[in-house]
N, C-alpha and C positions, 0 to 999 in steps of 0.2 A: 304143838304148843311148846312153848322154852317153858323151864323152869324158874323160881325166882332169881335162884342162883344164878341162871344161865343169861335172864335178863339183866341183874346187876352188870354181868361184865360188858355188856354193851352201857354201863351210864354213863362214860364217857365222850359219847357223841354228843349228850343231851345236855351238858354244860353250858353255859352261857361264856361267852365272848366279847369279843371289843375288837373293831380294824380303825383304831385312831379313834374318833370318837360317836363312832355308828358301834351302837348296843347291838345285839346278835340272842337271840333267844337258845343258840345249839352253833353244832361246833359242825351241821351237815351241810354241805353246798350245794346246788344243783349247776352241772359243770356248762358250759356254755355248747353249745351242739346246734349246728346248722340242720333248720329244718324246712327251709325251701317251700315255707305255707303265706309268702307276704306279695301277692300279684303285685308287681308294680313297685315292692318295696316297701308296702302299709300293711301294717300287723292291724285285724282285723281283732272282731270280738271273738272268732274261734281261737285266737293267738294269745288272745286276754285271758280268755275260759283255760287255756292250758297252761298257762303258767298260775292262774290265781290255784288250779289246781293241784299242784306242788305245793304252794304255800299251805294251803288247806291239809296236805296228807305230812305237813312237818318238817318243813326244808325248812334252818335257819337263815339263809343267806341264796338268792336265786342270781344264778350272772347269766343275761341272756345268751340266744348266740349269737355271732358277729352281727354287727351293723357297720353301713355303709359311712364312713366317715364323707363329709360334703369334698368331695372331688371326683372329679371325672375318669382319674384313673384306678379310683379305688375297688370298683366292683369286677366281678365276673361270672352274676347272674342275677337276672331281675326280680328274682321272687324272693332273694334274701334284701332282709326290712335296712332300711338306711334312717338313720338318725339326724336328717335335714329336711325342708321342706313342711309345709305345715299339715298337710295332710296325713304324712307319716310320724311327725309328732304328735299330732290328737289321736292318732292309731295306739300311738306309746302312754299317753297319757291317759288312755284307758288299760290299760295293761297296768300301768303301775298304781293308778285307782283299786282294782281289783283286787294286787296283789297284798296292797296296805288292808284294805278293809278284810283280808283273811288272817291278817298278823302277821306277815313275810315282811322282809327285805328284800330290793330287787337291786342291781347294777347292769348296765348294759356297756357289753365290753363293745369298744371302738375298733374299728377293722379297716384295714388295705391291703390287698393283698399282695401288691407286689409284681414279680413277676414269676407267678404260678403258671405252668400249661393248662391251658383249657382251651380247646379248639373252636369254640363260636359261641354266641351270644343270642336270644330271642331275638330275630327281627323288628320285634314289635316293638325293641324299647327303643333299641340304637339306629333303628330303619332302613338297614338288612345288616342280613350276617356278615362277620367280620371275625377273622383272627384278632386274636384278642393280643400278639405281641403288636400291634401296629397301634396301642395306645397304653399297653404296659411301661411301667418304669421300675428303677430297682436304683440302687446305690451306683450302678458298675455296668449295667445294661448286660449281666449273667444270672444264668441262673445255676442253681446246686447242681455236683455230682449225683449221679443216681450211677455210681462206679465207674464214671467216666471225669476226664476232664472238663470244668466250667466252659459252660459253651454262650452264645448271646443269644439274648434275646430281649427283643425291646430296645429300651433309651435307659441312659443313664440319667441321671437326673442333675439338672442346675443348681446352683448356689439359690437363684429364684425361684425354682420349682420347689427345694426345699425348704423355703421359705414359707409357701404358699401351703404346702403340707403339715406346717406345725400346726399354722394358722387352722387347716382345716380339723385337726385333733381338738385343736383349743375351743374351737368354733363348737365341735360336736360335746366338747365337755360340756359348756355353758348351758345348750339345749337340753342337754339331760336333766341337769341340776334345775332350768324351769320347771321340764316339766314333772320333777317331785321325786327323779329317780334320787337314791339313797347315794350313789357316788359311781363311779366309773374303772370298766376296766380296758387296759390298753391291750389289745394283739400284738405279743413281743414274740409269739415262739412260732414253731412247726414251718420256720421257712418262707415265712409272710412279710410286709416290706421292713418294719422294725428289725427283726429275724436278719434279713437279709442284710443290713447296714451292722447287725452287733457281730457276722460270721465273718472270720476271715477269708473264707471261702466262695463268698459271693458282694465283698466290697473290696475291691481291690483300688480304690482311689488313692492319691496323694495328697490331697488339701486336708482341712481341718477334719473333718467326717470319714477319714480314712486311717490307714496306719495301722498303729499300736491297740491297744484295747480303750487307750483313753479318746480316742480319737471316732471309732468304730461307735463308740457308746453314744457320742456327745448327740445325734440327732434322738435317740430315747431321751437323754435327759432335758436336752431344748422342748421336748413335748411336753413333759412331764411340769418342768419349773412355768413355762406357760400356761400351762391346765392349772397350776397351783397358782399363779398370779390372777388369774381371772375370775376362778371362784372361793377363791378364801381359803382359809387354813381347817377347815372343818371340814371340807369335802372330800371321803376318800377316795384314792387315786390307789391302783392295783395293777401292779406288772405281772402279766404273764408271762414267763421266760420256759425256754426249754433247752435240753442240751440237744435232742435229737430232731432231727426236720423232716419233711414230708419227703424231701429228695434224698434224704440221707439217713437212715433210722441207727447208722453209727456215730454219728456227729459228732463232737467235742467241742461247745463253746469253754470250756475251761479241764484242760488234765490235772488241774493241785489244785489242793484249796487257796493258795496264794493268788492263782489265775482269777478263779472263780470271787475272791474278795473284791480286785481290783476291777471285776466287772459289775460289781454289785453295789460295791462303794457308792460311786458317782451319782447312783438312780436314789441313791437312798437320801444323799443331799441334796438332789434336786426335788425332792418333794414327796416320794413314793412308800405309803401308807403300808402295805404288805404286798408280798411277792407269791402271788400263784402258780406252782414249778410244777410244769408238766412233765410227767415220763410216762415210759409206756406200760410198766407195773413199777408199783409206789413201792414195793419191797425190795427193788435191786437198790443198793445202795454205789455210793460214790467212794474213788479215791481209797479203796480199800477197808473199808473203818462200817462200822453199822450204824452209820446217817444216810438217810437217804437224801436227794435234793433238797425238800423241803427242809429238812432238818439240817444240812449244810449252810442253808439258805439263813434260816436262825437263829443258827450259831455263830454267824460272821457277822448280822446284822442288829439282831436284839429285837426285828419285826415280827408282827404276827405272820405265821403262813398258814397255805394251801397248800396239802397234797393229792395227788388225783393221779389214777393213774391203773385200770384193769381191775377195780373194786367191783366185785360181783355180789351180789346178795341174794342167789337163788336158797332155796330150802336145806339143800345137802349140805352149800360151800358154808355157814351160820353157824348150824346144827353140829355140823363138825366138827369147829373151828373153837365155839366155849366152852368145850370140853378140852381144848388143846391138843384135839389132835389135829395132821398133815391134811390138806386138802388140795393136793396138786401140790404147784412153785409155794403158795401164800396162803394165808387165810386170814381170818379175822381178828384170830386169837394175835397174831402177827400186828395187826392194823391198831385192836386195844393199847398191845405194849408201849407200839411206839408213841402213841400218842398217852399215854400214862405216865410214860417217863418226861414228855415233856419236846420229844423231838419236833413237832409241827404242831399246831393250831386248830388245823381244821381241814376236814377231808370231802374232796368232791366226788357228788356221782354223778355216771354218765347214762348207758344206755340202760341201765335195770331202772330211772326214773322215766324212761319214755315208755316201758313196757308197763310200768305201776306206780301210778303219781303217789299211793298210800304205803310205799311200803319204808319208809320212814317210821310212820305211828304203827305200822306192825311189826317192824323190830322192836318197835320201845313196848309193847305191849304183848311179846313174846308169840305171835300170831304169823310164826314164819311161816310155815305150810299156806298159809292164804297169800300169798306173794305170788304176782306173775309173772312169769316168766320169759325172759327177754327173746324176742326172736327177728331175725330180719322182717316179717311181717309187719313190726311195731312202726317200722319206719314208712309205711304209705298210709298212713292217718294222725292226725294230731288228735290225741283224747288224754 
C-alpha cells in the first residue's frame, strides 16, 4: 500500500483535461496496441468487454488499435478490426456503447500500413496466399533502412491513388463520428504509410508530395484539413507522429527544433487537435535540452499532447519512484515532474493496461502491490 503522501504525488494523472473540445476526466491514455482478436475485421462483444474494461478500471481517454481505413491496400491481417463496412461498424458501435455507459472516452486511430514486410496474408480473406508487396504501396514504391540502403518494394503510388486515399481516411473519419466515437486518431509514426510520405527516407518523389519538408507533409495535412471538412470543427483529430520507425529505431524525422516546427506547423493549420508523440522511452529527451518529444511538440505548437513511451507501472518501478529514488533509466518520479511542470498533457500506457485493465484506480488508490503484472503471456487472451 502507498502512503497518502506517496499517493498525492501521482495526482497529477488524475486531472481533468481538454483535446479541443472533448472533456477528459484524467490525463491517462490507453495507447493503441494491436491485438489481432477481430476474425474477419469485426470487433466482437469480447472486444467491447475489453475495452469497456479499461474505462471501468480508470482510463481517461481510450485510443483503439489500428483500424483498417476503407482500401484495399491498407491492411496486412484479417483479424485486425477495419472501420468500414457495416458489420464492422455495429461491431464498433457496441464498443463505443459500452465504453460511454462506463464513463470513458474512446477514439479509434485510422491505419495503412503502407509498405511494411509481412510475408502473406490468411487465404481465407484474400482467397489464397499472397506476398503482400504485390498489392502494397508507399509514397516511392521503398521501403526503410533496417542498416541498409532503401530497397523497393511494391508501387509507388498515383496522383489518383492518392487521391482515393485521403478520401478513404475521410471516409473512415465520418464512420467513426456516426457511430458515436468521441473523435479520431490518424497512424502518422513507426513507418506506416503517413510515416512513409513525412520521411525523407522512404518518399523520394519530385511532385508536390515530395521534396522538402513542406512538400513530404502535404499528404498528412490533405488528410487531416478533409477529415476537418467533413466533420466540423468539433471533432478531434490526433496525430501520431514519431521520430523513430519500425525499420529504423534511429530515425530522425527532424534534428533541431527549427526542423521539427516546420514539420509540425503545417498539421497544426490544417486542422489537427493534438499530437500523440511516440518514442521508445518518454524520458530520453530531444535536441539536447530536457523536453522530451511531447514536450517539444508543445512548445512549438501551444497543443495539448501525448506522451507514451516504456511507462511501466509494476509494484517496485511506483514504490520506488515517489520516494524519488532511481529505478533503472526512469521512473515515475521522473514522469510526475515532467508533467507538473507542464511539459505534455497526458501520458499513455501500453502493455501493463493488457496485463491489468484496474491498475489505474489502484494507483490512484495506493493499492500497488495488487497490480499485475505484465507478461508476454498477457498477449494470447483478451480479458
Amino acid at each position: 500500500m502507498l502512503t497518502a503522501h506517496e499517493i498525492k504525488e501521482a495526482e497529477v494523472f488524475f486531472q481533468p483535461t481538454t483535446i479541443g473540445r472533448l472533456a477528459l476526466s484524467n490525463r491517462l491514455v490507453m495507447a493503441p496496441m494491436t491485438r489481432c482478436f477481430c476474425p474477419l475485421g469485426i470487433p466482437g462483444k469480447d472486444v467491447a468487454a475489453y475495452y469497456r474494461r479499461r474505462a471501468e478500471g480508470g482510463i481517461g481517454l481510450i485510443v483503439t488499435e489500428g483500424t483498417w481505413i476503407p482500401h484495399d491496400s491498407a491492411s496486412n491481417d484479417p483479424n485486425v478490426p477495419r472501420i468500414y463496412g457495416d458489420d464492422a461498424l455495429a461491431g464498433w458501435k457496441l464498443v463505443v456503447d459500452e465504453v460511454h455507459a462506463a464513463g470513458g472516452r474512446i477514439v479509434p486511430q485510422l491505419w495503412h500500413v503502407g509498405q511494411v514486410l509481412t510475408p502473406q496474408v490468411d487465404k481465407g480473406v484474400y482467397g489464397e496466399s499472397k506476398n503482400l508487396a504485390s498489392h502494397q504501396v508507399g509514397p516511392s514504391g521503398m521501403v526503410g533502412p533496417l542498416g541498409e540502403l532503401p530497397k523497393p518494394l511494391g508501387k509507388a503510388l498515383t496522383l489518383k491513388q492518392i487521391d482515393e486515399l485521403i478520401d478513404a481516411y475521410a471516409s473512415a473519419a465520418v464512420s467513426a463520428q456516426k457511430v458515436g466515437f468521441d473523435g479520431v486518431e490518424l497512424h502518422g509514426a513507426h513507418g506506416y504509410l503517413i510515416d512513409q510520405f513525412n520521411w525523407a527516407i522512404t518518399n523520394l518523389r519530385t511532385d508536390d508530395y515530395g521534396g522538402g519538408i513542406a512538400g513530404r507533409t502535404r499528404f498528412a495535412c490533405e488528410i487531416v484539413k478533409e477529415i476537418r471538412r467533413r466533420v466540423g470543427p468539433d471533432f478531434p483529430i490526433i496525430m501520431r507522429y514519431s521520430q523513430w520507425k519500425l525499420q529504423d529505431y534511429g530515425a530522425k524525422l527532424a534534428e533541431t527544433p527549427e526542423e521539427l516546427e516546420a514539420f509540425l506547423r503545417p498539421m497544426v493549420e490544417a486542422g489537427v487537435d493534438s499530437f500523440h508523440c511516440s518514442q521508445r522511452r518518454f524520458w530520453e529527451c530531444e535536441f539536447g535540452s530536457e523536453l522530451n518529444l511531447a514536450g517539444w511538440t508543445k512548445k512549438i505548437t501551444g497543443l495539448p499532447t501525448i506522451s507514451v513511451g516504456s511507462v511501466s507501472l509494476n509494484e517496485d518501478f511506483i514504490a520506488t519512484t515517489v520516494h524519488g529514488e532511481r529505478a533503472g533509466a526512469a521512473d515515475i518520479g521522473d514522469l510526475v515532474a515532467m508533467m507538473d511542470r507542464g511539459d505534455f498533457d497526458m501520458i499513455a500506457i501500453g502493455r501493463a493496461l493488457i496485463a491489468d485493465p484496474d491498475w489505474a484506480s489502484k494507483v490512484r488508490n495506493g493499492k500497488v502491490g495488487e497490480i499485475k503484472p505484465y507478461s508476454a503471456d498477457a498477449l494470447t487472451t483478451l480479458v
